[in-house]
C-alpha positions as a printed NumPy array, in Angstrom:
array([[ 46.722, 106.059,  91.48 ],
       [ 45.225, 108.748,  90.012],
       [ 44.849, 109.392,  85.975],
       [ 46.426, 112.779,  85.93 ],
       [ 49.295, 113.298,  83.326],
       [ 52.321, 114.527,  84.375],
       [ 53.708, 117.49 ,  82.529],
       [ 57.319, 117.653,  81.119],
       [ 58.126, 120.445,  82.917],
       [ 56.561, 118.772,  86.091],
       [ 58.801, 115.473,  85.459],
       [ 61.988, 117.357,  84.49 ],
       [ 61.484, 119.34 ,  88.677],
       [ 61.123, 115.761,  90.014],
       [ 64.237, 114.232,  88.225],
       [ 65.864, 117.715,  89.475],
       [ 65.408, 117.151,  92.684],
       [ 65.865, 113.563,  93.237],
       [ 69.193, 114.273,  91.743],
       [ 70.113, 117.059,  93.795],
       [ 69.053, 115.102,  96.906],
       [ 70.891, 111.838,  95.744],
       [ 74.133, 114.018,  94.408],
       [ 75.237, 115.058,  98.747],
       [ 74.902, 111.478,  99.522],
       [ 77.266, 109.821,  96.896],
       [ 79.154, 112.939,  97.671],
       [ 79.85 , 112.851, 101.332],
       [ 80.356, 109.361, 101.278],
       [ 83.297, 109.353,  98.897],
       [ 86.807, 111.39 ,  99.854],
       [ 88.947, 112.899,  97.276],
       [ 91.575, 110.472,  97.971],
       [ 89.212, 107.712,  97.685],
       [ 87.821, 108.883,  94.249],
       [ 91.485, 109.022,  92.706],
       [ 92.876, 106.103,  94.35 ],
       [ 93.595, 102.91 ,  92.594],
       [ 91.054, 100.218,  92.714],
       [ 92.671,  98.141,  95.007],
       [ 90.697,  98.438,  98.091],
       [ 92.826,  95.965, 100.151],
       [ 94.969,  98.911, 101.42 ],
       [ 94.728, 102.328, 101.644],
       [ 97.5  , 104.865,  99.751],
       [ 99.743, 106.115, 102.529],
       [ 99.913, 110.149, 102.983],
       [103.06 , 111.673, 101.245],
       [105.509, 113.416, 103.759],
       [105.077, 116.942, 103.613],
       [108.225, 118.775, 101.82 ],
       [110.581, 120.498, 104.312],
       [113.528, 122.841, 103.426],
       [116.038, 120.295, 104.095],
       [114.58 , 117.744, 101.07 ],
       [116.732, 118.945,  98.395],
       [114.554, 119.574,  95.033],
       [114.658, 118.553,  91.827],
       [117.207, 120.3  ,  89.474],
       [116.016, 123.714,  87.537],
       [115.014, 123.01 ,  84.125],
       [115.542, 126.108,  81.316],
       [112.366, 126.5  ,  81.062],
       [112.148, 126.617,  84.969],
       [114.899, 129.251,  85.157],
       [113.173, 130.825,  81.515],
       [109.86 , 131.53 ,  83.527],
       [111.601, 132.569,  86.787],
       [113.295, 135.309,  85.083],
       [109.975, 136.671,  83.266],
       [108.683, 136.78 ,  86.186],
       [111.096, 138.471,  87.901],
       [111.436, 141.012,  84.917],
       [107.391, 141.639,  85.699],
       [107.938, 142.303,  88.908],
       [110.231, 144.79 ,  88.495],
       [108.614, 146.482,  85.953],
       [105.581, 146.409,  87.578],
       [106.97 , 148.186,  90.377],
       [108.584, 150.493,  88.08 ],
       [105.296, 151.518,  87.162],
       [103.573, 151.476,  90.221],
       [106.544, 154.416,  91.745],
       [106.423, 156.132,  88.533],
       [102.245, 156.51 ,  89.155],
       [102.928, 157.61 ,  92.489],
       [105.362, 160.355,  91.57 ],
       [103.369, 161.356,  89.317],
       [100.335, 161.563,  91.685],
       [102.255, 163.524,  94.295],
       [103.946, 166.339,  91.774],
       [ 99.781, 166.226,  90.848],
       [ 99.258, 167.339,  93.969],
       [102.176, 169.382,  94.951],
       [103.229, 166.963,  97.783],
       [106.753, 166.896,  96.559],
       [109.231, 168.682,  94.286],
       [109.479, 165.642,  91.941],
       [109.211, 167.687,  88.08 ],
       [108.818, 171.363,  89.586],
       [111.354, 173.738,  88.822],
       [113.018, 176.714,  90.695],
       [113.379, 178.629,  88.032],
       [110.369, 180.64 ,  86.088],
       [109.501, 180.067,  83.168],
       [110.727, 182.168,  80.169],
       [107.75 , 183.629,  77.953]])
C-alpha cells in the first residue's frame, strides 16, 4: 500500500459511491409490500380484492358530505369564471353580441 493520504473530499466521493452502488441492490431486492409487511415471514399478506361498484361503502361522514359540497361549490364557480372569461374574450373581439348595444350612444 502506498503512503498517500487520502483527502476528505476524496473519502467523502468514495463513501458516495459505494452508497449509491449498494442503495439499487437493497432496493431491488425488497418490494413495497415486503418493506411494510409484518415481521412474520412464515406467510405472505394476501392481496386485498379490488373494490367493485356492487361493495356497498362505508356511510358519509359530515365532514365527508362538508368537503363534497366545497368542492362542488368550486367547481361551479370555477366554471362560472372560466364562461364569464370567455365572454368577455369574444365581445373583446367582436365574435359575438354579448355587451354591444344597438343603440348609439348619446353624447
Amino acid at each position: 500500500m502506498s503512503d498517500k493520504l487520502i483527502s476528505r473530499r476524496g473519502a467523502f466521493s468514495l463513501l458516495g459511491l459505494a452508497a449509491v452502488l449498494a442503495l439499487p441492490t437493497t432496493v431491488l431486492t425488497t418490494s413495497d409490500a415486503e418493506a411494510q409487511a409484518q415481521p412474520s415471514p412464515a406467510a405472505p399478506a394476501p392481496a386485498a380484492p379490488a373494490p367493485s361498484a356492487s361493495t356497498p361503502t362505508a356511510p358519509e361522514t359530515p365532514g365527508m358530505t362538508r368537503g363534497q359540497a366545497r368542492r362542488a361549490g368550486r367547481h361551479e364557480r370555477r366554471e362560472a369564471r372560466r364562461n364569464a372569461r370567455e365572454m368577455r374574450r369574444e365581445a373583446r373581439h367582436g365574435k359575438n353580441i354579448y355587451m354591444k348595444s344597438n343603440t348609439p350612444k348619446q353624447q
